[in-house]
Phi, psi and omega in degrees: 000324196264011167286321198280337195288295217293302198287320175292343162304284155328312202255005179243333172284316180303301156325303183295316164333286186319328194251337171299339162264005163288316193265022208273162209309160173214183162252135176238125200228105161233124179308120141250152184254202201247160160294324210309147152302189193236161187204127166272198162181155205240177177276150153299319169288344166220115194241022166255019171217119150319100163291335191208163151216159172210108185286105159317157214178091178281172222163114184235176234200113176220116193268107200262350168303163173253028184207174164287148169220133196245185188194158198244296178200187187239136183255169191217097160240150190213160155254127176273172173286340186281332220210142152287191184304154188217175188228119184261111187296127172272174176236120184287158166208165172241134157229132176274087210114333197105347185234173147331157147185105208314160155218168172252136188264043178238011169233181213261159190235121225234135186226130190292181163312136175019082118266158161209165187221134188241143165206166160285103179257167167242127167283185148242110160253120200260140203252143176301201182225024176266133174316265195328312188285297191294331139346314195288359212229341209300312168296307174312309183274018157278301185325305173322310188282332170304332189251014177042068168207155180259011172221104215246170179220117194232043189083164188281187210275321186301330166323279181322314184283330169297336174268304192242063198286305181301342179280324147322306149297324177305315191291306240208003174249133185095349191296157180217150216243125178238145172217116185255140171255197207242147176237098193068294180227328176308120123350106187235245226249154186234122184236133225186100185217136159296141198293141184253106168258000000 
């Protein structure tokens, strides 16, 4: 009997092992998109060429851990017609209300235990100066100039992709979204997933 005790004791700790290491705790970072609009923007010095545009994101973040885990800000790297790969500062939000509402993604952001923290972001993606590229923007920037401003809001990302789907992969392929997160005062482990358009 205390033989049969033993062995069945042994097949339920072996068990329970197996599955505390099948499950172990993660960071889960999922992509959705947004309504928020795309926001171009023109040189100052020429306002017949578009420089940047920035395609909006939402991102919820889920600590999947028995403890907290915090991080300091979210990297954006994409390679442009300009640059080799750059690591871009995006620009963040929270929403409050129904509305936007900037935060700086340079302080640190804390996500309790089976927890999550979702925010918006916009990248900058920066546009060459070639009659192809700048030409796809010609309606938007009669408008800018009719309204004398240097910055337009021109429909969602879904929009964008449907009129200027090759300019949207040029723009948007291979980009990735990085978090290093923090292990106590220390720099710890870093996640790295491709951008979901």
């Amino acid at each position: 009997m205390n033989k049969i005790f033993k062995i069945v004791l042994c097949l339920i700790l072996t068990s329970s092992i197996t599955n505390c290491k099948s499950t172990t705790p993660t960071i889960t970072i999922n992509q959705t998109h947004t309504d928020y609009d795309i926001i171009i923007k023109s040189a100052k010095d020429n306002k017949n060429d578009i420089i940047n545009i920035r395609f909006p994101r939402n991102i919820t973040i889920f600590n999947n851990f028995h403890f907290n885990k915090s991080f300091i800000k979210i990297d954006y790297y994409y390679k442009d017609s300009l640059s080799d790969w750059a690591n871009r500062n995006i620009e963040l939000y929270k929403i409050y209300g129904g509305r936007l509402e900037r935060i700086s993604n340079n302080k640190k952001k804390t996500i309790s235990s089976k927890d999550s923290l979702s925010f918006v972001f916009y990248t900058r993606h920066f546009l060459d100066s070639t009659k192809a590229t700048q030409q796809q923007f010609k309606p938007y920037i009669e408008k800018m100039l009719e309204e004398n401003s240097d910055t337009l809001h021109i429909g969602s990302v879904s929009e964008f992709k449907t009129k200027h789907a090759a300019l949207f992969e040029k723009l948007t392929k291979n980009d990735s979204i990085s978090i290093q997160f923090l292990d106590g005062r220390e720099l710890g482990e870093r996640i790295t997933v491709p951008v979901e358009w």
